[in-house]
N, C-alpha and C positions, 0 to 999 in steps of 0.2 A: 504494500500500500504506500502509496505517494505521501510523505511528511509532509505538512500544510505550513508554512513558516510565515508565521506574521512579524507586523514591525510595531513599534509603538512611536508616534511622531509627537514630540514636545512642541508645542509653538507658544511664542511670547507675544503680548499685549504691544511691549512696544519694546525693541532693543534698544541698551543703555550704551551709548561710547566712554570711552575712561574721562574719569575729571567728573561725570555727570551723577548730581546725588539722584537716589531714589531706590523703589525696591519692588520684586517683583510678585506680585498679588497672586499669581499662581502657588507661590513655593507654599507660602505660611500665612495665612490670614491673619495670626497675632502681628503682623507689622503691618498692617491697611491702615492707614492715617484717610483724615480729610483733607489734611492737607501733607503735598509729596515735602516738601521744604523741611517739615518738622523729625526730629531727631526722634527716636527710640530710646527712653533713657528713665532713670529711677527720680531724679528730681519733678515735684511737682513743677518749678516754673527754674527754663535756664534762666541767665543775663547776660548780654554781652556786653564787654566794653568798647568805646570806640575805637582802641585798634585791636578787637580781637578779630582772629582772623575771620570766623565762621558765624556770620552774622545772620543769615538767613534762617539756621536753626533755633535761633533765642526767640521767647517771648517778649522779653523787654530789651532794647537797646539804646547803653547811656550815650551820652554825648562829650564826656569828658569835662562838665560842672554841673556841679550840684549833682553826684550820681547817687546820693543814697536818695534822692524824690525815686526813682525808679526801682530802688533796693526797696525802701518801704513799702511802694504801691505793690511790689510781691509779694511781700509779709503780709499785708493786710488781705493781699486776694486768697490767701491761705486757706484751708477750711478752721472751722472752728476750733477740730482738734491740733490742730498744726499743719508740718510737710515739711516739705525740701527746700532749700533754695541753693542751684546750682550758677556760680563764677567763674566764666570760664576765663581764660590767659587775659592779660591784658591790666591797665592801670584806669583804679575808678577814682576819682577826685571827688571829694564830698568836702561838705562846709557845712554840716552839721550828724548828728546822730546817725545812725543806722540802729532800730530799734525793733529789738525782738519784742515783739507785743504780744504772742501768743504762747502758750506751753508748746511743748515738742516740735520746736521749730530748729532744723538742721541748715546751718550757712556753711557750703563747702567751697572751697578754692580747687587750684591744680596746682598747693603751694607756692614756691616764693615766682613764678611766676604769672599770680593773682596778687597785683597788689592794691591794697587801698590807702590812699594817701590824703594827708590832710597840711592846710596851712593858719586851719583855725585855731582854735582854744578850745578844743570840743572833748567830750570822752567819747570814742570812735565806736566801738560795739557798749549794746547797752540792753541789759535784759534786769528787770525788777520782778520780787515776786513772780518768778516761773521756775515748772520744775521742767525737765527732761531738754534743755538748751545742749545743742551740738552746736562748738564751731569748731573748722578743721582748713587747716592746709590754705590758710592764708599770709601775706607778709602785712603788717600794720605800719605804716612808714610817716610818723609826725611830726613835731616840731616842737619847740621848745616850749609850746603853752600846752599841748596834748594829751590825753590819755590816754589807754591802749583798750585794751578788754572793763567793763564793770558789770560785776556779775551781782547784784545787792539782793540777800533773802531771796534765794534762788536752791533749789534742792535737785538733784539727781541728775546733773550738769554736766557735762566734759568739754574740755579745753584742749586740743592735740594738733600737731605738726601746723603749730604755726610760728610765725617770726614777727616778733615785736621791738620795732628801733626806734630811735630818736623821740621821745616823749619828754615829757615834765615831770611826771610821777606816774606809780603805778601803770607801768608795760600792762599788768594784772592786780585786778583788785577782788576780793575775793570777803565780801562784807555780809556779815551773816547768813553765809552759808552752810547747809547741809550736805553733806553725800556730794560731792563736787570734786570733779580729778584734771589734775591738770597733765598731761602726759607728753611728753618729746616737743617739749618747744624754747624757743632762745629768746631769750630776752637779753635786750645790748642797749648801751648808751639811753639810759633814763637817767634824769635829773635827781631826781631822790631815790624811790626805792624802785627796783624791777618789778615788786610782787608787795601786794600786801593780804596778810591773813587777817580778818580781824571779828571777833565775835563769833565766830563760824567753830561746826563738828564735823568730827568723821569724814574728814575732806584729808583726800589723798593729792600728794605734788611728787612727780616723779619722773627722773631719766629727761630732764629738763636745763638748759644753763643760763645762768644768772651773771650774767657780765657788764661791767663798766658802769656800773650805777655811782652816782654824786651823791649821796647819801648809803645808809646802810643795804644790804643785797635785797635780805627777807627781811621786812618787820613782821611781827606774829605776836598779834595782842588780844587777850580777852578770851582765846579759842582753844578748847580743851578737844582731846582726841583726836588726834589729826595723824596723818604719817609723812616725813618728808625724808623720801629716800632715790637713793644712786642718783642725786642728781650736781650739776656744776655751779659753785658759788665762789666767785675769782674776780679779781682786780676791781675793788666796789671801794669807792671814799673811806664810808666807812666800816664797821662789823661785818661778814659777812652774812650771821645771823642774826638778831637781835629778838630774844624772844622776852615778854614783859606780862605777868598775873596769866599765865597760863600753864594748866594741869595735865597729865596724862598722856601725852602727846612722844613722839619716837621722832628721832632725828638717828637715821642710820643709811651706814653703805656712801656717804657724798666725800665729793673731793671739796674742801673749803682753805683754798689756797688764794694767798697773794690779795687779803684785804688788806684795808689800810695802806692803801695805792701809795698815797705818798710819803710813808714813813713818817707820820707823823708820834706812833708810839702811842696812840690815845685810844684805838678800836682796836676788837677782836677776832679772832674766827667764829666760834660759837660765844653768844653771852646771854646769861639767864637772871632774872631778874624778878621776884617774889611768883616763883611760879615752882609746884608741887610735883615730884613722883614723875618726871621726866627720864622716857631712856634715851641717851646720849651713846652712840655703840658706834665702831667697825665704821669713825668716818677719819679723814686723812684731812688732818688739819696743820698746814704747811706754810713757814713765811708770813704769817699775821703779826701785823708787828706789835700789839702790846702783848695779850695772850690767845693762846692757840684754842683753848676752852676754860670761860668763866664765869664763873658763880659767884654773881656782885653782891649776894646779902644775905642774912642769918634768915628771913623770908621765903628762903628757897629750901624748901625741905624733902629729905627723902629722894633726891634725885638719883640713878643710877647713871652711872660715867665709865662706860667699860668698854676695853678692846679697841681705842685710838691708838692712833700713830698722830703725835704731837711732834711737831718735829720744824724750827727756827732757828736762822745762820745769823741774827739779829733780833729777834723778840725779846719781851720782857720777863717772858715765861712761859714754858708750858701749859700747866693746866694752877690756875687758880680757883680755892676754894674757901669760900668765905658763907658758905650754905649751913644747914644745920642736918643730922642724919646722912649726909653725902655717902653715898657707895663709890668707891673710886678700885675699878682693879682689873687689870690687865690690859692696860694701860701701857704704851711705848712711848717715852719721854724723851727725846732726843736737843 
């Protein structure tokens, strides 16, 4: 008997030539747009800037002033419960706020190059009272009136791969918060502090570096339970930490090297100051030029101080202890 051999013939709607976006309706129906222009993507609303390359697939496209009018008008279009908001390449210029106004709103970049720049006196990202804020993989680029991130009474928050320069104070500020993490981000050249902790719990800071700050690196006041570990706190005016009436909290695994920029002999590496039952463990405190770890007062009680490497070719000392109950042990004093 004669074998019957059939063919099967593919035919397309319309053949694409290279260069030309779009997609083809036969293959997969989950990619049918109403419109061909629009991208395929997890953010509820892109953005483009004006020189990003890929401008056709954005919702909203800035103009290079005033771009957080365009950043907000996608926060606001959000739904109730929140969403996404995708940045793609490119420099947005704003001259005031960008304000997360809603819970569980995600603002992602494509890191440092998404940058947002300002030549105001503004604090640049800004979320009050919300919980579940994402911001990720952006550069924050200010000026000497500036702020960087303010997260205030904010719960279940993260803060990661981003870059925060040239500010006035607080790169990140971090004002009675809950459950809040800050994870792999550089903070450079702020006016007083890179970071401030204050009033806030159970907020994790981590694998993050804290540089060139005109005041002290970390201040961290009022805020019990906290963890701040493996991360970099180096060449800051003054202390690289300065912690003040705060309990319970772990400082472990960082490198705290090379505060007290200019040798002035007056700040420390780590310093603690009427604050309770602190572990101080396993961080490498190097070059600070008054003392490498200190405990400024009989206030400071029950602290545990163990497993440093203190170690200055000009300080004033190692570890100073002027607390009351202090556990100090296993400790490398060099």
């Amino acid at each position: 008997m004669r074998e019957e051999i059939r063919f099967m013939v593919i035919t397309h709607a319309a053949i694409k030539v290279t260069g030309e976006k779009g997609y083809a309706t036969e293959w997969n129906a989950e990619h049918i747009f109403d419109d061909e222009n629009r991208a395929l993507r997890e953010a509820s609303f892109v953005i483009a800037a004006s020189d990003s390359r890929d401008k056709e697939r954005a919702d909203y496209v800035c103009d290079g002033s005033a771009d957080e009018v365009e950043i907000n008008t996608a926060i606001n279009a959000l739904p109730a419960g929140g969403g996404g908001i995708q940045l793609l390449e490119g420099t947005y210029d704003i001259n005031s706020s960008i304000i997360l106004s809603k819970d569980n709103v995600s603002i992602n970049g494509l890191g440092r190059a998404t940058e947002i720049q300002t030549s105001n006196a503004i604090q640049m990202i800004v979320a009050t009272s919300k919980t579940g804020v994402f911001i990720s993989g952006l550069k924050l680029y200010g000026n000497i009136s500036s702020y960087g991130i303010i997260l205030t009474s904010c719960t279940d928050s993260m803060i990661n791969f981003c870059w925060i320069e040239n500010h006035a104070a607080h790169g990140i500020r971090l004002w009675e918060c809950e459950r809040c993490i800050v994870v792999s981000c550089t903070l450079t050249d702020v006016s007083t502090q890179t970071l401030l902790l204050y009033g806030g719990s159970y907020n994790i800071i981590a694998d993050s570096s804290f540089i060139g700050s005109g005041g002290n690196g970390i201040e961290w006041y009022i805020s019990d339970n906290n963890i701040f570990i493996s991360n970099l706190v180096c060449e800051n005016f003054g202390s690289g930490i300065a912690m003040g009436s705060s309990n319970n909290n772990v400082i472990t695994n960082n490198q705290i090297n090379d505060n007290d920029v200019t040798n002035l002999g007056a700040y420390n590496g780590i310093q603690l100051m009427d604050s309770d039952r602190n572990i101080i463990s396993n961080n490498r405190c190097m070059n600070n030029d008054k003392y490498e770890i200190y405990i400024f007062n009989a206030a400071c009680d029950r602290n545990l101080i163990l497993g440093n490497i203190c170690y200055g070719t000009d300080h004033v000392g190692a570890i100073q202890d002027n607390g009351t109950n202090t556990e100090l042990a296993h400790n490398v004093v060099l």
